[in-house]
C-alpha angles and dihedrals in degrees: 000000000000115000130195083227158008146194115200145190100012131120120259126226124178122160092285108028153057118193147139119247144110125274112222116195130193120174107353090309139098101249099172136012106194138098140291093018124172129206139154093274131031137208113190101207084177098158087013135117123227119206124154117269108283121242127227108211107175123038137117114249123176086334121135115233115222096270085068096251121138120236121255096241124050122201086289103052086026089052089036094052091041093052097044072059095066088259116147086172149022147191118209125163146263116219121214111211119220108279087008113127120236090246097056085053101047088048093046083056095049091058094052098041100038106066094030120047124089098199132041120278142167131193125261091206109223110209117209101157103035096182130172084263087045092052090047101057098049092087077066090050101053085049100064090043110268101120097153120082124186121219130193117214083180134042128056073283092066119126125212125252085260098048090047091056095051086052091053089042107058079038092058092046096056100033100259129147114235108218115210136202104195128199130120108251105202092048088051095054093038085061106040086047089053089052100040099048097051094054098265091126102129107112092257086069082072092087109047085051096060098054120205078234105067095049085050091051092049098042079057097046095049095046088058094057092044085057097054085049092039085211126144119268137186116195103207131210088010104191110180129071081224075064106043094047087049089064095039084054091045098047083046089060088042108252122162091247130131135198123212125183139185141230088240090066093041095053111015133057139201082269091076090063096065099072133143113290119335095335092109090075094080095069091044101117128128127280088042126241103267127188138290099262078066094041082065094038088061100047093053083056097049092050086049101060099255094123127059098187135018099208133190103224090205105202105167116194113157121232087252140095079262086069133352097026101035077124091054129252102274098070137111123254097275089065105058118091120267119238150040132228120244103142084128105036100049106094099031086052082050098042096044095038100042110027112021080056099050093247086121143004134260081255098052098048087054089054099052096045110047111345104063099043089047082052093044106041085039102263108124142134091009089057133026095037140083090227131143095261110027130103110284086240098156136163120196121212141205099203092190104052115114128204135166108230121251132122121017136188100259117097082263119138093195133025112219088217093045107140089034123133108239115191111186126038140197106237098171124026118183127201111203088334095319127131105237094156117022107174093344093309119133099237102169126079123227101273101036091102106086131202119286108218109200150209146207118310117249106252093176111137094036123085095200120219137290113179117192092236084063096035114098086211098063095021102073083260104294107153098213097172124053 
């Protein structure tokens, strides 16, 4: 068999397992996975190792916060630096302003992601005003393939408990997956409030006022209402150890309930924060950084399954008046822009730090960095495998090459992790069988990355859950649920 390509002589590593073998593509796709394969091109991956492109399932690309601010990287430095990070595909989201259709924000998206990414990407839509018209239009939206929707339970964004049940609701019906920032609003501005007023304005006050407790309270609070609705949830950027071991509970009695991290909580701390001036302002993001006695409650839970994905949540916001500062620079905590940048940090963090230093295996990390998001945002198996049939989106590592952190390829002017020790680098990342990155050249034009339809998420290992209050069997017949 000919092939357009083929990588040889690397090892192989999927979620399961680790071999030596070549890598034969035709098409876009992997046609033949064997040994002493010949195609048109080569790649020699000899000492390499050969995953499947990893997927970046939760960062901010040409989206306004909710100050109104624009983010630093559009869909081509987004899609570059993702990809410099051993990315093939992302999954930013599409944020849906207040009285704007579904339709207007998917089309304002579409003209920012089209022309410009290099690799393939898909929306996750955030809804902010889920109106009767809003909810009416989602069926549309699972048939063109965005089957994840984000929520706020913070934030003037934020949407009610009703109005969080209807979501998961029409989610549930048609097979989508309900995102969820959770933190309890009223505890957050009671607190900054208490801080502010009395003179505690400087960036590091950030932290205190966004106390571990009420992301605890709300975690609790979202997983029961994913369990009346017995719909699928993912509780994203999840900061406490009381979090994390809320997921992990939740996951033991078989909701449909799913945990992500990120890198900042596994390698900064609310320290970082109290720095000279106005500096601290880099590492402001929410959930707020915490300590190290979280950092390793994290990674247990990470090695023990809690966690599907480890995410990046890539909110880039220069230290300018462009960003950070659009607000200016005398102002108190609540007025400096959310969010850090890490697209391109966030798998080398994970690969050096987990496992480089034995906290997780070659296959976990592939999990967590590509397979499980493809399973969970309905990719797989066309995306985040090496499998016969599925797009040739393939990252090759060295997993010996050391570099100190510093600049990266987003619009950035500062890296959160710059000064870190990174052992293990992509050299080569693939996008359906194309070279984006080839030796650390960037090799794809703006436009190249095409539009992911997706499924249903995989939901195999839950049982979901079936209260009596909602079972026709123990509830005098009342089907509550359609």
């Amino acid at each position: 068999m000919q092939h357009d390509l083929v990588i040889k002589g690397g090892t192989l590593a999927t979620a399961s397992e680790t071999f030596s073998a070549d890598i034969g593509i035709r098409d876009g796709k992997i046609a033949t996975l064997g040994h002493d394969l010949s195609g048109e091109d080569v790649i020699d991956a000899t000492g390499k190792l050969v995953m499947p492109g990893g997927i970046e399932a939760h960062c901010h690309i040409a989206q306004e916060s909710g100050m109104g601010l624009m983010t630093s990287d559009d869909y081509e430095s987004g899609s570059i630096s993702a990809a410099f990070g051993g990315n093939s595909c992302f999954v930013p989201f599409a944020a849906q302003k207040p009285g704007q259709s579904v339709a207007d924000t998917l089309a304002t998206y579409d003209g920012r992601a089209a022309p410009k990414s290099v690799i393939d990407y898909s929306y996750h839509l955030i809804l902010t005003d889920p109106n009767p018209s809003v909810l009416d239009e989602l069926p549309g939206v699972f048939d063109r393939g965005i089957t994840s929707f984000k929520v706020f339970m913070t934030y003037a964004t934020r949407v009610s408990d009703a109005q969080f049940l209807d979501i998961l609701t029409v989610a549930r019906r048609h097979g989508g997956l309900t995102m969820v920032h959770a933190e309890n609003h009223d505890m957050l501005t009671w607190m900054a409030s208490a801080l502010a007023d009395n003179g505690y304005t400087e960036p590091k006050y950030h932290a205190p006022a966004r106390p571990g407790l009420a992301e605890e309270e709300a975690i609790n609070r979202a997983i029961s209402l994913s369990k009346l609705t017995n719909a699928p949830l993912m509780i994203v950027h999840v900061s406490t150890p009381k979090g994390a071991e809320l997921v992990a509970q939740a996951r033991a009695d078989g909701a449909y309930v799913f945990g992500e991290t990120c890198p900042q909580y596994l390698f900064l701390t609310k320290h970082d924060l109290d720095r000279p001036g106005m500096e601290g302002a880099k590492y402001i993001c929410s959930p707020p950084l915490r300590d190290t006695h979280t950092q390793e409650v994290l990674w247990r839970h990470i090695a023990r399954g809690t966690f599907s994905v480890v995410s990046s949540d890539h909110a880039p916001f220069r230290l300018d008046d462009t960003g950070k500062f659009s607000n200016g620079r005398d102002v108190d905590f609540r007025k400096i822009a959310n969010g850090m940048p890490g697209i391109e940090m966030r798998l080398p963090m994970m690969f050096s730090e987990g496992v480089v230093k034995g906290r997780i295996n070659l296959n976990q990390f592939v999990a967590l960095s590509s397979t499980n998001a493809a399973r969970l945002y309905g990719m797989h198996p066309t995306k985040g495998t090496l499998a016969i049939g599925a797009d040739a989106d393939i990252a090759i590592w060295d997993p010996t090459e050391t570099r100190i952190a510093g600049d990266m390829h987003d619009a950035m002017d500062y890296n959160p992790f710059e000064g870190m020790e990174v052992t293990g680098w992509p050299v080569t990342v693939l996008t359906r069988g194309r070279r984006v990155v080839d030796q650390g050249e960037l090799v794809a034009k703006p436009g190249d990355g095409g539009f992911v339809k997706r499924g249903r998420s995989d939901l195999s290992g839950l049982t979901g859950t079936r209260l009596p209050e909602t079972d026709p069997a123990t509830n005098f017949g009342a089907e509550i649920l359609r």
